[in-house]
C-alpha positions in Angstrom: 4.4 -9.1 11.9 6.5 -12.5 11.5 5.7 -12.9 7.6 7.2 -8.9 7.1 10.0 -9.6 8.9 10.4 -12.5 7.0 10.2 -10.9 4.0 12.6 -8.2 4.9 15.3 -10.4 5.9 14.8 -12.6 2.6 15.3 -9.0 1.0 18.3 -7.9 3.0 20.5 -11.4 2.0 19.3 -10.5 -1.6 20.4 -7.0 -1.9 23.5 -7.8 0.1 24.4 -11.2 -1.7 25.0 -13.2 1.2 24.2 -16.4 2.4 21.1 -16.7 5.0 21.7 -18.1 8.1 22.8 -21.8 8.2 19.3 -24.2 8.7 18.7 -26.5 11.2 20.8 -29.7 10.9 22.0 -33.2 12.6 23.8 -31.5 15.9 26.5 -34.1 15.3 27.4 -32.9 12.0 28.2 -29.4 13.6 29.4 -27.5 16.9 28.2 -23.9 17.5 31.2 -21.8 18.8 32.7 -18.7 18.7 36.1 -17.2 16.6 38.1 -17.4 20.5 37.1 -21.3 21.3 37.7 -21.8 17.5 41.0 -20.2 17.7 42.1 -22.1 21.1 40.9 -25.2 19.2 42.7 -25.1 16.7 45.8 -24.3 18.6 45.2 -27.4 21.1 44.5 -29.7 17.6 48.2 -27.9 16.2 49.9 -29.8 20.0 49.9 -26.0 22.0 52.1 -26.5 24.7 52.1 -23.1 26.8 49.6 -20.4 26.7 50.4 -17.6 28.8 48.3 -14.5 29.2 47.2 -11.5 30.8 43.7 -10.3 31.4 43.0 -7.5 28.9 39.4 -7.2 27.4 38.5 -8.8 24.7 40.8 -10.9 24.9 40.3 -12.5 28.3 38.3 -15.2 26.8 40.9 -17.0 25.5 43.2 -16.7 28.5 40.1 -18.4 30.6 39.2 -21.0 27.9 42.7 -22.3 27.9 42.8 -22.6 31.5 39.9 -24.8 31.6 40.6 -26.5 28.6 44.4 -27.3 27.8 45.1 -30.2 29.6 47.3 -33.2 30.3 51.2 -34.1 30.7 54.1 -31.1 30.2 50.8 -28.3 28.9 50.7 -25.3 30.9 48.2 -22.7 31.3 49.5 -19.5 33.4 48.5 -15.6 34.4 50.9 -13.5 33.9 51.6 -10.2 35.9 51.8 -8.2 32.8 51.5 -8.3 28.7 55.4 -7.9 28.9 56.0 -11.0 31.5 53.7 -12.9 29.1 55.6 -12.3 25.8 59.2 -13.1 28.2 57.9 -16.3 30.0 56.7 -17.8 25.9 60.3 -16.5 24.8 61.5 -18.7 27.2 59.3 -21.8 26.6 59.7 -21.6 23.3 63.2 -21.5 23.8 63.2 -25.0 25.4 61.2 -26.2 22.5 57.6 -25.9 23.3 54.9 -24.6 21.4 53.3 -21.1 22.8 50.5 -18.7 22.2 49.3 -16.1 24.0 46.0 -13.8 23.4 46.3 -9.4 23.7 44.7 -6.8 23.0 46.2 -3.3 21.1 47.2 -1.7 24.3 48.9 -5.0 25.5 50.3 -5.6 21.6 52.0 -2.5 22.1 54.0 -3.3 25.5 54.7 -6.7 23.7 56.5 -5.1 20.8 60.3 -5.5 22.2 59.6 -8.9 23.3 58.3 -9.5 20.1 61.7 -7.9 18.6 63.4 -10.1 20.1 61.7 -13.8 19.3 62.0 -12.3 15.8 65.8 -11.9 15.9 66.0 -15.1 18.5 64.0 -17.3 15.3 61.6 -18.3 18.2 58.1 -19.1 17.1 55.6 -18.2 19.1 52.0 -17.1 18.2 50.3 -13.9 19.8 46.4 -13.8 18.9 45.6 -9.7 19.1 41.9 -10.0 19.9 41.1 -6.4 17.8 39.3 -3.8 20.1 38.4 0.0 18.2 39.5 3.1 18.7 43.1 5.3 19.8 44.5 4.8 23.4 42.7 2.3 25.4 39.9 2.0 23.3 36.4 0.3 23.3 37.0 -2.6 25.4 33.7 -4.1 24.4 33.6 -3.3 20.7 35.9 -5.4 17.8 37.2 -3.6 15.1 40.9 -4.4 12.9 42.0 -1.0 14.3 46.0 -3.1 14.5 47.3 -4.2 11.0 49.8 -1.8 11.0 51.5 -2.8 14.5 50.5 -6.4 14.0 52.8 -6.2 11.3 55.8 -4.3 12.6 55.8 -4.1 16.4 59.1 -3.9 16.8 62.2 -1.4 15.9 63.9 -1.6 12.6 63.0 -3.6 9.5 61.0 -6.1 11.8 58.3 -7.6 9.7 55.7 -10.3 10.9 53.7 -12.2 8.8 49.5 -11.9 10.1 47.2 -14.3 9.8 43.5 -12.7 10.1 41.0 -14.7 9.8 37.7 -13.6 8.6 34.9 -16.3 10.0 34.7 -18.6 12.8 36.0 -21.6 10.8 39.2 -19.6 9.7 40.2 -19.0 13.2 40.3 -22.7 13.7 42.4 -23.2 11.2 44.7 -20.4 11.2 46.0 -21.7 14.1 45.9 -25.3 13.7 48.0 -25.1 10.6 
């Protein structure tokens, strides 16, 4: 039973023209983590001052990562009452300087769209990391897909256009938000 399935996963990466799975190496060489810790990683190795989020699935994880783990002097980790509170309270921080980030969802991206008008036409930075869930409306809560391009890109009214950053592996969510 072991040697067919073996053979039928040698098979698959052939036909498919992939890679097979990384082998077994010195654990210091390499850390085992997902494209969210990546992502928050990267932002804490980029000096993230403020993340401020609300709890929307999938994107939760990133809100409760950075509350454990961004720490020390003048960072700050906060719940906010809403996706539109979130995307105000980072205009604000960012107006005083500070670097922000906060992680959504589509149905929160969508009640962030004025907010984001207006850190566009303010020239605040601030990053918003739209944790992809499939479907119309609410959607799958539980299931990924890149269902959001389209509003990723314009969100807000008139010729608003943001530049996206989407990574497509683990180690391209580190550094699309550490650079």
């Amino acid at each position: 039973m072991h040697l067919g399935a073996t053979a039928a996963d040698e098979s698959g990466f052939e036909i498919a023209q992939v890679d097979p799975p990384i082998e077994e190496s010195n654990a210091r060489e390499r850390i085992l983590i997902r494209g969210y810790e990546a992502a928050c990683l990267g932002a804490m190795a980029a000096g993230l001052d403020v993340f401020i989020g609300y709890p929307i699935s999938p994107a939760t994880t990133m809100l409760t990562y950075m509350e454990t783990n961004l720490n020390g002097d003048d960072k700050f980790v906060g719940q906010a009452s809403s996706e539109i509170e979130s995307i105000a309270a980072l205009i604000g921080a960012g107006f005083a300087g500070k670097k922000t980030m906060t992680s959504t969802a589509g149905p929160g991206l969508s009640l962030m769209g004025e907010g984001l008008g207006l850190a566009w036409m303010s020239e605040i930075p601030l990053v918003v990391a739209d944790v992809q869930r499939g479907g119309p409306a609410t959607g799958l809560p539980t299931k990924t897909e890149q269902s959001d391009f389209i509003m990723a890109m314009n969100p807000g009214h008139g010729d608003m256009s943001l530049p996206v950053i989407a990574p497509g592996n683990v180690e391209e969510a580190f550094w699309a938000t550490a650079k």
